[in-house]
N, C-alpha and C positions, 0 to 999 in steps of 0.2 A: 458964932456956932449956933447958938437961940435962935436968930434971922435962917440959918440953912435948913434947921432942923425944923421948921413950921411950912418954912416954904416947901419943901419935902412931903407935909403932911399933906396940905391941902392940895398938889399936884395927886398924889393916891387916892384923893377919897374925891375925884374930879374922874378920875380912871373907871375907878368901880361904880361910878354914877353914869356913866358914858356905855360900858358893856350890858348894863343891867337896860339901859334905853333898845341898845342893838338887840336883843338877846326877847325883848317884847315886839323889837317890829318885823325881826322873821320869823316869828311860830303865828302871825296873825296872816299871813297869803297860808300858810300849809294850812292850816285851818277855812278858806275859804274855799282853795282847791276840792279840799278834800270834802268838800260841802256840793260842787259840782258836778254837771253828767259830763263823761268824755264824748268829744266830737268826732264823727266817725266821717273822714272826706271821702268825695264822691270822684270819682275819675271816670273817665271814657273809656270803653273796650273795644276791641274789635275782635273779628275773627280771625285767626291766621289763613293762609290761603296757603295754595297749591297752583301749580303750573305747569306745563313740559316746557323743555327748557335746551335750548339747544348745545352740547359742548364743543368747546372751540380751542383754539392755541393762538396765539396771534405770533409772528414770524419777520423778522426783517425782509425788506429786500429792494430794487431800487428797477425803476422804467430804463428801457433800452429802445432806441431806435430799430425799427426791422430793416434796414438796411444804411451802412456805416463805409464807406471806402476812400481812400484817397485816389483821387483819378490821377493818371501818371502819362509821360507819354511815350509814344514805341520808337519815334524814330528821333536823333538827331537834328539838333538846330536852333538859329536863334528867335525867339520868341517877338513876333510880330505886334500881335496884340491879345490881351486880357479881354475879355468883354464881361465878366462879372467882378465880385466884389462879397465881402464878407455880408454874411446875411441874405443875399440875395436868394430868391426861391425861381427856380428852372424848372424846367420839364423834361422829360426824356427825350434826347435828341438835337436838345439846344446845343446853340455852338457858345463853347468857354472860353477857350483861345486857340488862336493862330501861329502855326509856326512858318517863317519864310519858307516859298518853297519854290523859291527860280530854281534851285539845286536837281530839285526832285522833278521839274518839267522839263530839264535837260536831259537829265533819264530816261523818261520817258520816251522823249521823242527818238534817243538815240536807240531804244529797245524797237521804238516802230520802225525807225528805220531798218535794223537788222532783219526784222520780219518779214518787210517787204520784199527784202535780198534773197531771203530763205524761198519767198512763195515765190519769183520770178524763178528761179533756177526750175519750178516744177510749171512755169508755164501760168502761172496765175496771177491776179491782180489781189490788192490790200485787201479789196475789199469781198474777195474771196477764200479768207484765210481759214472758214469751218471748211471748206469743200475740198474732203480727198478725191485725185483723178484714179481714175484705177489705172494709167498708164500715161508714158510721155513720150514726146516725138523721138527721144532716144531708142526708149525700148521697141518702138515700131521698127526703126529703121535697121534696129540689131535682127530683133524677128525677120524681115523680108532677106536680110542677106543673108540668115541665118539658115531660112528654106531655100534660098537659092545655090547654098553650098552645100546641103544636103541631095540636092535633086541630079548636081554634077557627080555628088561621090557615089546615087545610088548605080546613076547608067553608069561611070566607070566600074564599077565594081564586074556589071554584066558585061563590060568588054575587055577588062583584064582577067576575066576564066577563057573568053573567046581568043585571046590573044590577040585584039585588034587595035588595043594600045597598049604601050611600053608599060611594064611597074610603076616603073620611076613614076611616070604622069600620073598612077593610081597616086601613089603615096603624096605627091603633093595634093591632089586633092582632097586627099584624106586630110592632113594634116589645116590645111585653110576650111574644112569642115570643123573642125576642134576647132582652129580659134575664132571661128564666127558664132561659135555655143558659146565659149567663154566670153567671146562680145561682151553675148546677151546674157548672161547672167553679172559682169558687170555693170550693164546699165540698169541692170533691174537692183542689183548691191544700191548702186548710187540715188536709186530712187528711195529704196528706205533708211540711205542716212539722209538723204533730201529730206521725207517726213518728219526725219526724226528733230533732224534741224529747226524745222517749222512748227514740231511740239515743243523745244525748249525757248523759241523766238516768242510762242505765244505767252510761254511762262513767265519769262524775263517780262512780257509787256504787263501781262496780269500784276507781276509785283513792282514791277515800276508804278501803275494805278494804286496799286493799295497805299504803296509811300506814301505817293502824295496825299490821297485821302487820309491818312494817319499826323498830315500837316493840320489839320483842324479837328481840332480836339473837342468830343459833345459828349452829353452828359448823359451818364448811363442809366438812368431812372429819374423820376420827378421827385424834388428835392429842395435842399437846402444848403447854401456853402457855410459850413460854418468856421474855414480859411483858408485862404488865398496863400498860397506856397509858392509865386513865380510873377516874374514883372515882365513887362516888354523888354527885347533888347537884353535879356538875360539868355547867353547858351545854354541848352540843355541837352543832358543824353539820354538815350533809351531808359525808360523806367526812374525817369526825374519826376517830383510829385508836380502837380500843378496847384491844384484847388482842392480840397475836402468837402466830398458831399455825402451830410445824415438823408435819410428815411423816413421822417417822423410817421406813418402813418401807415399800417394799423404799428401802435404802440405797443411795447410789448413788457409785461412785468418777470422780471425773474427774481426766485426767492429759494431761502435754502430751505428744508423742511427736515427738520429732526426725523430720526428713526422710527421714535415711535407714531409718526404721522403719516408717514409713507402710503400706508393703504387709506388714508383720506382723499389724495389724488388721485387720479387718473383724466386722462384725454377726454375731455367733454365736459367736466364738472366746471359749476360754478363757483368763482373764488369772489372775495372782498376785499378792499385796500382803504387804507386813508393814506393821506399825505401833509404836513404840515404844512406847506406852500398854498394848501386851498382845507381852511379848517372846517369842521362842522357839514363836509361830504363825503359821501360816501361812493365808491366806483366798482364796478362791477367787469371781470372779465371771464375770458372762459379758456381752460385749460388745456393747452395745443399738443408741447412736448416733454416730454416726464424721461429724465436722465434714467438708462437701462441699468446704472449701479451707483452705488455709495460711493461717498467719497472718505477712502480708507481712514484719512483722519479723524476728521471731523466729524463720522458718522451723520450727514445729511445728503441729502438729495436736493439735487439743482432742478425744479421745472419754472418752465416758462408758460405766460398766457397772454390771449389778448386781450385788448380793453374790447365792449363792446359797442359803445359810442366812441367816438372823438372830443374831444375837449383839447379845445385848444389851451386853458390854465394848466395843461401839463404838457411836462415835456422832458426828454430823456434825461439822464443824469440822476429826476429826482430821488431823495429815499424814502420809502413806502413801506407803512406797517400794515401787511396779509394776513388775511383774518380766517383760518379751515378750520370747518367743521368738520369735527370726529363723530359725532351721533346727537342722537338725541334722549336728554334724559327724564323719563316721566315720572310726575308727583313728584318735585320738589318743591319744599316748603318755603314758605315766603312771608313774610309781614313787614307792614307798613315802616317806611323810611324813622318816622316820628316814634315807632315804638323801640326804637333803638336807642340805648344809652351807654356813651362812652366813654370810660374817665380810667386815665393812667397808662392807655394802650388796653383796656380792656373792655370789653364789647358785652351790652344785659340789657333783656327785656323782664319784662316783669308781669307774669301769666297770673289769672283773675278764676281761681278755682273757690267754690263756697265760699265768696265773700271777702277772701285772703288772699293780699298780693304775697306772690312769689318768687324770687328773684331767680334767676336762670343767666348763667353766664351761658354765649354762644360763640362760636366764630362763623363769621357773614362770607358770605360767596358772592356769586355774581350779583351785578348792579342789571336792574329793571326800571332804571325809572323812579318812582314812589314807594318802590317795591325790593326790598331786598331779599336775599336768600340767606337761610340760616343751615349752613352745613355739618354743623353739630352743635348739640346741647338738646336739653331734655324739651324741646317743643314736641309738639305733637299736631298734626291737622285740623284737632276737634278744639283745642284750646283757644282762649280768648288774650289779647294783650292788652296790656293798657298803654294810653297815647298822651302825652302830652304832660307835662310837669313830674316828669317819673322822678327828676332831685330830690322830690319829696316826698318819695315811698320809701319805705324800709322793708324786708324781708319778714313773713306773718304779720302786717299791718292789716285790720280790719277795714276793708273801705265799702264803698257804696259803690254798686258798677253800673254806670249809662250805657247800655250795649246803641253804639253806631253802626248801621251798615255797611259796606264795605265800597267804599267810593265816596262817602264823603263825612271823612274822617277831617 
């Protein structure tokens, strides 16, 4: 218990000799401090600036081909031969496939043939099938005997008042007068279902020709197949697809446009696009067709524009963020990228009034570059900011200000 009780002691009086050391080497700095000048740090300023500045929206919306179709074909049959192929670029008029057409030259011929029939009946040859006659050896020969039974019935007439011949004789010649008129209008009947025959002969041949020309199938504009829907040796009927051909050129962008952007558009304006497929460019088209209403849902508006170069790095399908200008807005305020400091989600410059930094929380708008926009907080045009180590200001810190001009910051 002696041994606890000493050891006890001298651990206490080891304590109190220990605090009284500590207790002399902290009041020797507050004492040196407080013997010194405070350091007043120097920072950089700059001016805040101003800009016009233009407002915008930026807008979905995706490139379309200006013209899209699948080509199909009109007439029945089995498909001869393809002459394109997926990818393949044609021109207007090229031929894309063949369809057999012994079927359709059979036609044909048997339509010439009937025409030939039709124009013989009027006395003409094939090769006279535009040339109406104004008359044919029928109807002449109805006319002569038709005056020459008029000219019997007129003298008997004057000789049955004379009684120089029987009735009876009158009345036959009467009667062979009437049907030498009806002959002739007979044969004059027969001549315009003759014509008429020989206008339906030409029509039958006219469309016998078109058939077959509808057996080779061409390509309705210059283009692009982007696929092939039919093989050789494949039947097909009226309005069977063949091939698929895009438009690429001129390109066309269509995008929706919110309500309230509506009157940024119109037919002639110039619009802006990027595309993630070609980064870091920008494309420029111009504004063709502007949908005449809203779309009751969705509250936007569908226009469409053109590109106004070609570039072949684009191409239909892509998606494209549209860039409209709504106006322009003048004197807004702006300061340098570096005068910007931001910690926790919250955005402060730090303004250089009488020698006192000031802290200023803002929230930043558009991006310029080196140059942002401050779209509220208490800046002002006239004020100065400071750049560069702002971690190490505080709110009414005295500092020393280097004014930098404005550009080389």
């Amino acid at each position: 218990m002696r041994i606890q009780r000493s050891w006890i002691g001298i651990l206490a009086t080891l304590l109190v000799l220990l605090g009284a050391c500590n207790r002399r080497q902290t009041a020797s700095p507050v004492k040196a401090v407080s013997g010194e000048q405070a350091v007043v740090p120097r920072v950089r300023i700059v001016p805040v600036g101003t800009r016009d500045a233009e407002r915008s929206i930026s807008v979905t919306g995706s490139l379309i081909a200006d013209e899209e179709v699948t080509v199909s074909t009109k007439v029945a049959g089995r498909i001869a031969r393809v002459h394109v192929d997926f990818g393949h670029t044609v021109r207007r008029g090229q031929l894309l496939a063949e369809i057999d057409d012994r079927d359709y030259r059979i036609q044909l011929d048997r339509a010439r043939a009937g025409l030939a029939q039709a124009l013989a009946r009027l006395g003409l040859k094939p090769e006279e099938a535009d040339r109406i006659p104004p008359t044919t050896p029928a109807i002449e020969q109805a006319r002569a005997l038709l005056e020459d039974a008029r000219t019997q019935f007129e003298s008997a007439r004057q000789l049955v008042e004379t009684g120089d011949i029987p009735r009876q004789r009158f009345v036959q010649l009467q009667k062979a007068y009437e049907a030498r008129k009806a002959a002739l209008e007979a044969a004059e009947y027969e001549f315009r279902a003759a014509l008429a025959a020989v206008q339906a002969m030409k029509a039958e041949v006219a469309f016998a020709e078109e058939q077959l020309r509808e057996t080779r199938i061409v390509a309705p504009f210059d283009g692009a197949v982007t696929e092939r829907l039919a093989s050789p040796g494949q039947y097909v009927r009226p309005n069977d697809p063949i091939v698929r051909l895009v438009k690429s050129w001129p390109l066309r962008v269509r995008a929706e446009v919110p309500e309230r952007a509506v009157t940024a558009v119109r037919p002639g304006n110039e619009i802006t696009f990027r595309t993630e497929a070609v980064p870091d460019t920008e494309f420029r088209a111009v504004v063709r067709q502007v949908n005449p209403v809203l779309d009751a849902r969705a509250r936007t508006l569908t226009v469409e524009a053109v590109l106004k170069q070609p570039d072949q790095r684009l191409r239909p399908g892509m998606f494209v963020q549209v860039k409209l200008t709504l106006g322009v807005d003048r004197g807004v305020i702006v300061v340098p990228r570096q005068a910007v400091y931001t910690i926790g989600g919250l955005s402060k410059v730090f303004l250089v009034r009488d020698g006192t930094a000031r802290e200023r929380q803002v929230t930043l708008g558009r991006d310029f570059g080196d140059w942002i926009e401050i779209q509220a907080g208490d800046v002002r045009p006239t004020d100065w900011v400071a750049i560069g180590a702002l971690e190490n200001l505080v709110d009414g810190m005295k500092v020393q200000a280097e004014r930098v001009p404005p550009g080389r910051s």
